[in-house]
Structures are given as structure tokens and as C-alpha cells.
DRENFI-242421 format. One record per residue (C-alpha): residue number from 0; residue in three letters; x, y, z. Coordinates in pm, 1 decimal, padded with zeros to 6 digits. Last residue first. Layout:
# residues N
gupa nr->NUM rest->Ala east->X north->Y up->Z
...
//
This chain:
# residues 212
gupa nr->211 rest->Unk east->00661.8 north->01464.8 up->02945.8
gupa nr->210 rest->Unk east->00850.2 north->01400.2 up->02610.5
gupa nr->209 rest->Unk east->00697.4 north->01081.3 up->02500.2
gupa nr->208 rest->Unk east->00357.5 north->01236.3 up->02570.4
gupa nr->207 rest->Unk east->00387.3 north->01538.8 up->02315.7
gupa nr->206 rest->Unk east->00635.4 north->01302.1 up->02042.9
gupa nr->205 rest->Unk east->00273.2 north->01049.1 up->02059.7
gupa nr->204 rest->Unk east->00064.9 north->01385.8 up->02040.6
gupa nr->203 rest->Unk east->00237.1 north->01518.3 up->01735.1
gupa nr->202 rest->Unk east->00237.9 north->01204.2 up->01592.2
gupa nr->201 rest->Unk east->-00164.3 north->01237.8 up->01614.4
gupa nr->200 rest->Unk east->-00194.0 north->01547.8 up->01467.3
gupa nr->199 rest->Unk east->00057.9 north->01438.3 up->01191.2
gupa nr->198 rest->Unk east->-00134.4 north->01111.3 up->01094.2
gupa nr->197 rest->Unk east->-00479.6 north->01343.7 up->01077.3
gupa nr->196 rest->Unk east->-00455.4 north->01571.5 up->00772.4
gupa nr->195 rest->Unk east->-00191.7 north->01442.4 up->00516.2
gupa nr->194 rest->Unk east->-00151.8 north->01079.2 up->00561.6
gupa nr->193 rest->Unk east->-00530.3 north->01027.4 up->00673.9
gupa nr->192 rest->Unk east->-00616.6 north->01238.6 up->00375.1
gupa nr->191 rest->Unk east->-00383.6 north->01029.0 up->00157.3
gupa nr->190 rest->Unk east->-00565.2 north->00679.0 up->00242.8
gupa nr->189 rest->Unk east->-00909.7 north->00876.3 up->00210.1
gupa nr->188 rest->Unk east->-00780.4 north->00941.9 up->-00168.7
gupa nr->187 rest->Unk east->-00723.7 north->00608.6 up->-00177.2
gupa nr->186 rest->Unk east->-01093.7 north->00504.3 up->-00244.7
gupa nr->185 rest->Unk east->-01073.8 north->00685.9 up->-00577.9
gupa nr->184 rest->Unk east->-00792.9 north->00514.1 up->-00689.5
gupa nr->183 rest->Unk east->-01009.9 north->00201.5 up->-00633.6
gupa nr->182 rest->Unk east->-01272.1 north->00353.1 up->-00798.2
gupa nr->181 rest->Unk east->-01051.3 north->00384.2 up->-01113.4
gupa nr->180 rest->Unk east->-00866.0 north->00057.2 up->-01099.0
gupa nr->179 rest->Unk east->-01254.3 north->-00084.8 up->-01106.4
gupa nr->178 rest->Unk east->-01317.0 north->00124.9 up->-01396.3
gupa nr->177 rest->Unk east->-01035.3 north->00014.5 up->-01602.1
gupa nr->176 rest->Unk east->-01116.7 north->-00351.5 up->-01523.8
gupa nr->175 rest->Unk east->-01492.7 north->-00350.1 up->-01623.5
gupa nr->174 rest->Unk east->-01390.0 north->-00140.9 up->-01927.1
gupa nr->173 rest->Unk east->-01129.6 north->-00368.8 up->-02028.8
gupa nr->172 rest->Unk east->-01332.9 north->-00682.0 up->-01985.2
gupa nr->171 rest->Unk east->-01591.1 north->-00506.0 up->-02220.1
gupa nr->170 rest->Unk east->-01317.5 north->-00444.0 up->-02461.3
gupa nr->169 rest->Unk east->-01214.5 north->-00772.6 up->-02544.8
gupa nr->168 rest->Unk east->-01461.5 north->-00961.6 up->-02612.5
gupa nr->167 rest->Unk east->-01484.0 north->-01276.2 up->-02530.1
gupa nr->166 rest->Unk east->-01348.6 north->-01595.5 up->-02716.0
gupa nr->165 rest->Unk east->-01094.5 north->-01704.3 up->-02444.6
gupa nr->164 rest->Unk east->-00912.9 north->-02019.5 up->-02443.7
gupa nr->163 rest->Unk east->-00685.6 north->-01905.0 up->-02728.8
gupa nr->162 rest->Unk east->-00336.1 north->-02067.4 up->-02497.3
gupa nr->161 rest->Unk east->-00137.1 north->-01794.3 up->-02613.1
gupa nr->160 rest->Unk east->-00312.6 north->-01432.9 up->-02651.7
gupa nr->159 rest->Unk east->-00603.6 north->-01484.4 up->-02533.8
gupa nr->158 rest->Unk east->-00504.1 north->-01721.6 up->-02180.3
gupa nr->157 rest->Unk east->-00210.7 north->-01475.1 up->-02116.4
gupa nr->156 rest->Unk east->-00449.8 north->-01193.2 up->-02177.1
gupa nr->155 rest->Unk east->-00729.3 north->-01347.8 up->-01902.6
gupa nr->154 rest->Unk east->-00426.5 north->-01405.2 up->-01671.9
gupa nr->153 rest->Unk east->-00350.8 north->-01030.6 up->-01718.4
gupa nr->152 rest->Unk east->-00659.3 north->-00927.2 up->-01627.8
gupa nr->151 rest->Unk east->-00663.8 north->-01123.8 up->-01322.9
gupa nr->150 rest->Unk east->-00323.7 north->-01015.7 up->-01216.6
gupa nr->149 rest->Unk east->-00443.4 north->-00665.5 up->-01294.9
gupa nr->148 rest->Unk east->-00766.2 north->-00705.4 up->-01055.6
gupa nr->147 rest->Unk east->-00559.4 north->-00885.0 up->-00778.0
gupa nr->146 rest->Unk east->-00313.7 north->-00647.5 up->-00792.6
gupa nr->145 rest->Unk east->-00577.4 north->-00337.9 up->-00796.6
gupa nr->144 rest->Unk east->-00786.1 north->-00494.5 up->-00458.4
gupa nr->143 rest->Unk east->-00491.6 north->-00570.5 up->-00280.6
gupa nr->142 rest->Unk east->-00360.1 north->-00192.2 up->-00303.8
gupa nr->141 rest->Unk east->-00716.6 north->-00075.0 up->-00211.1
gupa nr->140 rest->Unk east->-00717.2 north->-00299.2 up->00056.1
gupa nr->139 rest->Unk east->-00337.0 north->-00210.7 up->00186.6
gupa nr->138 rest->Unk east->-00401.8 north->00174.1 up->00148.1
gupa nr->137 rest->Unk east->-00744.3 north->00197.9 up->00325.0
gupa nr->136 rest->Unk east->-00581.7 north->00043.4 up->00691.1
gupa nr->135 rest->Unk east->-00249.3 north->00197.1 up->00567.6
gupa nr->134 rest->Unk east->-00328.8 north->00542.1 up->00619.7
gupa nr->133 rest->Unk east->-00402.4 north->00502.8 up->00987.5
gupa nr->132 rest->Unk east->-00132.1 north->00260.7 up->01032.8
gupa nr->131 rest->Unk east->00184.5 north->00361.3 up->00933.4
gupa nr->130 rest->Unk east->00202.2 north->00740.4 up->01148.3
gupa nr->129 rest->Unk east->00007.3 north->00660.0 up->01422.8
gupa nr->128 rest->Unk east->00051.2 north->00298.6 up->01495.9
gupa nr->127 rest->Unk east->00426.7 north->00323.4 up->01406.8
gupa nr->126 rest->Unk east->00441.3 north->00610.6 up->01672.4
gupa nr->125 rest->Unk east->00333.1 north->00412.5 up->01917.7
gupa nr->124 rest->Unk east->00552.5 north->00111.5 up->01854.4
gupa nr->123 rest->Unk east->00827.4 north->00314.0 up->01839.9
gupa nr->122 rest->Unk east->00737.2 north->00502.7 up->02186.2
gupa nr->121 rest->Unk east->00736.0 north->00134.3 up->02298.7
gupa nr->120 rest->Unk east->01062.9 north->00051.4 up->02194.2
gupa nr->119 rest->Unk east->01223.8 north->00348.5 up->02002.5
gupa nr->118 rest->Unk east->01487.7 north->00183.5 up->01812.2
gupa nr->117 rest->Unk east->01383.0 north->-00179.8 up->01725.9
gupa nr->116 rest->Unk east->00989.1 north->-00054.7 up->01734.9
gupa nr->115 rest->Unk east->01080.7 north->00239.7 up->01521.5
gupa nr->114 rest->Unk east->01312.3 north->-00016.2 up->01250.5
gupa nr->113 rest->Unk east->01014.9 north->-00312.5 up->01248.2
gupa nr->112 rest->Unk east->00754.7 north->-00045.4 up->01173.0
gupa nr->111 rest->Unk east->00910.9 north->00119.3 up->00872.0
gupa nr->110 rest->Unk east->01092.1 north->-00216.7 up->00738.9
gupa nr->109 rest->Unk east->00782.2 north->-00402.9 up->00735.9
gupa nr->108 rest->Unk east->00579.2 north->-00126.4 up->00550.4
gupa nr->107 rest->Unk east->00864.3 north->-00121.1 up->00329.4
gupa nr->106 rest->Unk east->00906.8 north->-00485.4 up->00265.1
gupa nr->105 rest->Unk east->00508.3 north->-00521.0 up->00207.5
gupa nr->104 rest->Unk east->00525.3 north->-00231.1 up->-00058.4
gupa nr->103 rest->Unk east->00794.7 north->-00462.9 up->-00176.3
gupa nr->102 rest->Unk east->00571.7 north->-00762.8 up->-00206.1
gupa nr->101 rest->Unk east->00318.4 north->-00588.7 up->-00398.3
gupa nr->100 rest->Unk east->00572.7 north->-00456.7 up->-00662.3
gupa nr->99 rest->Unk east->00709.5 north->-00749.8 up->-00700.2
gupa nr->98 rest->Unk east->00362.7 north->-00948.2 up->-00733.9
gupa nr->97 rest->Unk east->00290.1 north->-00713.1 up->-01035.9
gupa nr->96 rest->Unk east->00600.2 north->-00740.8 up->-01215.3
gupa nr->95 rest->Unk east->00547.2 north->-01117.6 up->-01194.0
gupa nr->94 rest->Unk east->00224.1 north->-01029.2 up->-01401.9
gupa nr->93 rest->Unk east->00360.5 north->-00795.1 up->-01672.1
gupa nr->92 rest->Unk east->00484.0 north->-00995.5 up->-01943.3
gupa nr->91 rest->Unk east->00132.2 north->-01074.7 up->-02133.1
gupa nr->90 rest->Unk east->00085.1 north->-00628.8 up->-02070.2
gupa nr->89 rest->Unk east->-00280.7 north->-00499.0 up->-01967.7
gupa nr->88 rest->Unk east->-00263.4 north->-00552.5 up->-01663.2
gupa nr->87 rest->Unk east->00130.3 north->-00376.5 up->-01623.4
gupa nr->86 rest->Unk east->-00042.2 north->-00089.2 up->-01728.4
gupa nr->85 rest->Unk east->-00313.2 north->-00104.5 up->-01456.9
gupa nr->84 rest->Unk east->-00012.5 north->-00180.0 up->-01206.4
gupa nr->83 rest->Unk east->00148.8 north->00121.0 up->-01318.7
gupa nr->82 rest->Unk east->-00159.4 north->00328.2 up->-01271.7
gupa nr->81 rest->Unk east->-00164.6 north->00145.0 up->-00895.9
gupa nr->80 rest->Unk east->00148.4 north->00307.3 up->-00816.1
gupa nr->79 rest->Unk east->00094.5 north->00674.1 up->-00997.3
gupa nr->78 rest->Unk east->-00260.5 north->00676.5 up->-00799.7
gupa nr->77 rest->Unk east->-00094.0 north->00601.9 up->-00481.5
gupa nr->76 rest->Unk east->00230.7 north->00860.7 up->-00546.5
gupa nr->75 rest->Unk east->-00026.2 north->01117.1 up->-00680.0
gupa nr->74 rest->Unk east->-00250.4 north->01122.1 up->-00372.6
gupa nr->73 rest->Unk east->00046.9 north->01137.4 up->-00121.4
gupa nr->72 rest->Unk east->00207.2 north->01439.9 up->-00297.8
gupa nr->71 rest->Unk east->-00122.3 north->01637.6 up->-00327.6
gupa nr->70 rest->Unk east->-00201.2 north->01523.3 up->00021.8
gupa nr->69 rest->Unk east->00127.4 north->01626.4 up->00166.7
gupa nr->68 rest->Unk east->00094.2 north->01961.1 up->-00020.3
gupa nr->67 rest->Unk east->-00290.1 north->02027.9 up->00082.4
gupa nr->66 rest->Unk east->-00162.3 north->01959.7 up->00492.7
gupa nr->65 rest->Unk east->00122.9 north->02220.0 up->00451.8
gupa nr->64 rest->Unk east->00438.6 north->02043.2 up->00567.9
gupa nr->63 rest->Unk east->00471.7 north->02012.7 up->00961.9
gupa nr->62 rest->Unk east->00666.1 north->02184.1 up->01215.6
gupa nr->61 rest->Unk east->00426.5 north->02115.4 up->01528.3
gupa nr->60 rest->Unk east->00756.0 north->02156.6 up->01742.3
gupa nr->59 rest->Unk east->00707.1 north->01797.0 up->01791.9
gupa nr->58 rest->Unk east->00697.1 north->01741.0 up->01428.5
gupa nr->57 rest->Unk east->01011.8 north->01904.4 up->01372.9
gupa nr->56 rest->Unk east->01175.2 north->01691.9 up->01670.2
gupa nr->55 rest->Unk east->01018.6 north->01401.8 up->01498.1
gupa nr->54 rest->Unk east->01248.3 north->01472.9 up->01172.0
gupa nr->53 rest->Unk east->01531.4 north->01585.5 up->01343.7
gupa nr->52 rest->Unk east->01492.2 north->01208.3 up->01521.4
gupa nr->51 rest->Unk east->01414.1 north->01029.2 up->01224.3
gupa nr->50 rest->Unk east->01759.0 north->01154.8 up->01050.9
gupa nr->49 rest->Unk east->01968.3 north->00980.3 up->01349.6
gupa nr->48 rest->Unk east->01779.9 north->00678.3 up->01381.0
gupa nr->47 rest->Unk east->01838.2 north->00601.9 up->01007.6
gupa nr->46 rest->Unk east->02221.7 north->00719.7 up->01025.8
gupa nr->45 rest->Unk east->02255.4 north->00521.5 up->01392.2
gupa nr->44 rest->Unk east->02105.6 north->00204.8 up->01210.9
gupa nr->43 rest->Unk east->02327.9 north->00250.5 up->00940.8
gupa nr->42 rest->Unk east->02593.5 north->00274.7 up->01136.8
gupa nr->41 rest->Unk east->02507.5 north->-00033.1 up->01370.9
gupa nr->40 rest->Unk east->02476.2 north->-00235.4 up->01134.4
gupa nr->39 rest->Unk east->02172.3 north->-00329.2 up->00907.2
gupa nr->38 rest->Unk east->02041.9 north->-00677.8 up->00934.3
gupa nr->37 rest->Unk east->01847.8 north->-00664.7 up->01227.7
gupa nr->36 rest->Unk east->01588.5 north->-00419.9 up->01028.2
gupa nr->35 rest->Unk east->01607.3 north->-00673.4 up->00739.6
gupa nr->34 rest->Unk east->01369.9 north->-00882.7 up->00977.1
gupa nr->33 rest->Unk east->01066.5 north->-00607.9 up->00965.3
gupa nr->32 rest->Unk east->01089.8 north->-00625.8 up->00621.9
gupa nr->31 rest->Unk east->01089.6 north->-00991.8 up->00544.2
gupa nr->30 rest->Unk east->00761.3 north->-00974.3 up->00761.6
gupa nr->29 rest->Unk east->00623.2 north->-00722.7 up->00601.2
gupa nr->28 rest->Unk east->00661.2 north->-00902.1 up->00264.9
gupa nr->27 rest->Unk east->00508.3 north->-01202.7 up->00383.0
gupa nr->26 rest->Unk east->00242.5 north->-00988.0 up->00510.8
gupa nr->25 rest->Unk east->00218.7 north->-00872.9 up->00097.2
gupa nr->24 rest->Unk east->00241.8 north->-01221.3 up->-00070.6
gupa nr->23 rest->Unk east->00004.6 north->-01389.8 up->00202.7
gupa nr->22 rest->Unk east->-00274.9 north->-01082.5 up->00065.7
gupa nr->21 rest->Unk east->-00203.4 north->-01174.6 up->-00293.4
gupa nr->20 rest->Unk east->-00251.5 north->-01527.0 up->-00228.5
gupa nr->19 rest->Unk east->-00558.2 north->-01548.3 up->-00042.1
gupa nr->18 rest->Unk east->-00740.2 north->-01277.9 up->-00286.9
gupa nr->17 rest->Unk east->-00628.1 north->-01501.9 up->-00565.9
gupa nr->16 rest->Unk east->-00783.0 north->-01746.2 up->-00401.6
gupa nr->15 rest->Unk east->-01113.0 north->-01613.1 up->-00331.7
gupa nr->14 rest->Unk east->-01183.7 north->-01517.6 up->-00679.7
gupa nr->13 rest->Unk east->-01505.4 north->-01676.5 up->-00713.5
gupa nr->12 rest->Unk east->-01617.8 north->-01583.6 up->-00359.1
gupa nr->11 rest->Unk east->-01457.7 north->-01191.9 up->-00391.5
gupa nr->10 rest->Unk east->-01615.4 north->-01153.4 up->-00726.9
gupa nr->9 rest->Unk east->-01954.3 north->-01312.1 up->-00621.3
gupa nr->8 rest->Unk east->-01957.6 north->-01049.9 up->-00272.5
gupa nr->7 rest->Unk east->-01892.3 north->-00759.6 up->-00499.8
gupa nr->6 rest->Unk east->-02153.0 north->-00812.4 up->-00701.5
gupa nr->5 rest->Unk east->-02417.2 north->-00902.6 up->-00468.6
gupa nr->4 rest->Unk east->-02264.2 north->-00608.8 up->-00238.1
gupa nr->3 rest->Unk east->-02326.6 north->-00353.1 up->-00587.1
gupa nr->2 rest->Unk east->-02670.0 north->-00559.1 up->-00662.3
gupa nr->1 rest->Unk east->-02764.4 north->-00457.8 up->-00312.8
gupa nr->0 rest->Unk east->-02654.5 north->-00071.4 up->-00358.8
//
């Protein structure tokens, strides 16, 4: 366990930057998603609002999708997002790829919380913090974690394949990054039990007060 926090602790230090970066990228990305949200009109605000309300009036009637299907589904969405991001590693073209895909998970995060707290007020906000954030607290590390690792990858490919400033071996590094993709899809299985087992219960309650 101490040489895992040594290691961990050298990678994060030497790679601090990156870390910076990619973490700026994604809240700037919630931030341009939460603004969109005063760019729709009022139609498509009254469409969004609209569907979100028979869907909350399911959940307040405890209506909810069995618990093993919404993890099954939540579980192979993260690991089928950060498998992409493990191809796009291993690709010279794939880094800017990479950073899109970060920055629109940001957008969409952004976009969820901005649009209940622009239509719901308070009861927005309170459902946002049950339903986004739970998940989200393991979801946005793990998520950080994989683009920094593919960028860095990636980088190291560039810097083979083009500029020949790396002599290394090659497969090593692609162990070490393979198996740090793997734990962190690992890790995001608590992301999608959250999702699937506790973010309900707790909407439930938040639909529960706001109709007393």
C-alpha cells in the first residue's frame, strides 16, 4: 500500500500540469453548459421541462427501472467512454479527440444542472445534488484520471513516432497504461452503483418533500 501512495503521489507531482489542465478543460466545460441553458427558447425549454416532469412524477410514484438494469446500462456507458479514450491513446491523431470528449462531458454536466436550477429553483438545485452529484463525485476523477493517462500516452507516441525522442520500449508503457485504464474502469463501477442504487432513493425523497 505505501509504495502504491509513493507511486501515485510521484505521478500526480510530475504530472501536475496535465492534471491542471485537464481538470480547467472539464469546469470550463460545465460552465459553457450551464450558460447554453439561457440560450434555448422558450419552446425548447417548455419541451425539456415538460419531459422531466413525467419523468419525476414516475419517480415520485417510486416508478423506477430495475436497480441491476440501470447499473448494467450505467457500467457499460463509463467503461465504453473511457475504452474509447484508451483507443484514442494509443492513436498519433487521437489527442484533440481526447480533450473533446472531456470538455463535452463537462457541457453535459453543465447543461443538466444549469437547466433544473433555471426551471425548478431551489427544488432544481436539490434535485441536481441528488441525481448529478452522487455519481459524479467518482465519475469526474476517474474520467480525469483516463484523459490524462491517454493524453500522456499519446504524447509519448507523438514523441516515437515523429520527433524519435523516445528509445523505450514500447510495450512496458503499454502495460502500465492499459492497466491503469483498467483500474480506473474498475473504480467506476461505484460511480454506476450510486447511479443505479442510491441516486433514485434520494430523488425520490427530494420529489417526497417538494410535494408536501
Amino acid at each position: 500500500m505505501r509504495s502504491i501512495k509513493r507511486f501515485v503521489l510521484f505521478h500526480l507531482q510530475e504530472h501536475y500540469s496535465l492534471y491542471v489542465f485537464v481538470s480547467v478543460l472539464l469546469l470550463m466545460g460545465v460552465i459553457f453548459g450551464a450558460v447554453i441553458v439561457n440560450s434555448l427558447t422558450l419552446s425548447q425549454k417548455q419541451d425539456l421541462l415538460n419531459y422531466l416532469s413525467r419523468f419525476f412524477g414516475e419517480v415520485s410514484k417510486g416508478s423506477f427501472a430495475d436497480p441491476e438494469d440501470m447499473f448494467s446500462q450505467s457500467y457499460s456507458h463509463y467503461i465504453k467512454y473511457i475504452a474509447v479514450m484508451w483507443i484514442l491513446g494509443l492513436s498519433v491523431i487521437g489527442l484533440p479527440v481526447i480533450l473533446i470528449m472531456l470538455f463535452i462531458k463537462g457541457v453535459v454536466i453543465g447543461f443538466t444542472v444549469g437547466f433544473l436550477v433555471n426551471q425548478m429553483s431551489w427544488h432544481g438545485f436539490l434535485l441536481a445534488f441528488v441525481s448529478v452529484l452522487p455519481q459524479n463525485l467518482i465519475l469526474v476523477p476517474g474520467l480525469i484520471v483516463a484523459a490524462a493517462a491517454s493524453i500522456l500516452f499519446s504524447v509519448k507516441m507523438i514523441r516515437q513516432q515523429f520527433l524519435k525522442k523516445s528509445s523505450d520500449p514500447f510495450f512496458p508503457k503499454f502495460f502500465k497504461y492499459s492497466a491503469l485504464i483498467i483500474a480506473v474502469g474498475l473504480f467506476l463501477a461505484v460511480a454506476s452503483a450510486f447511479e443505479a442504487y442510491l441516486s433514485p432513493l434520494l430523488m425520490e425523497g427530494v420529489m417526497s418533500l417538494g410535494s408536501k
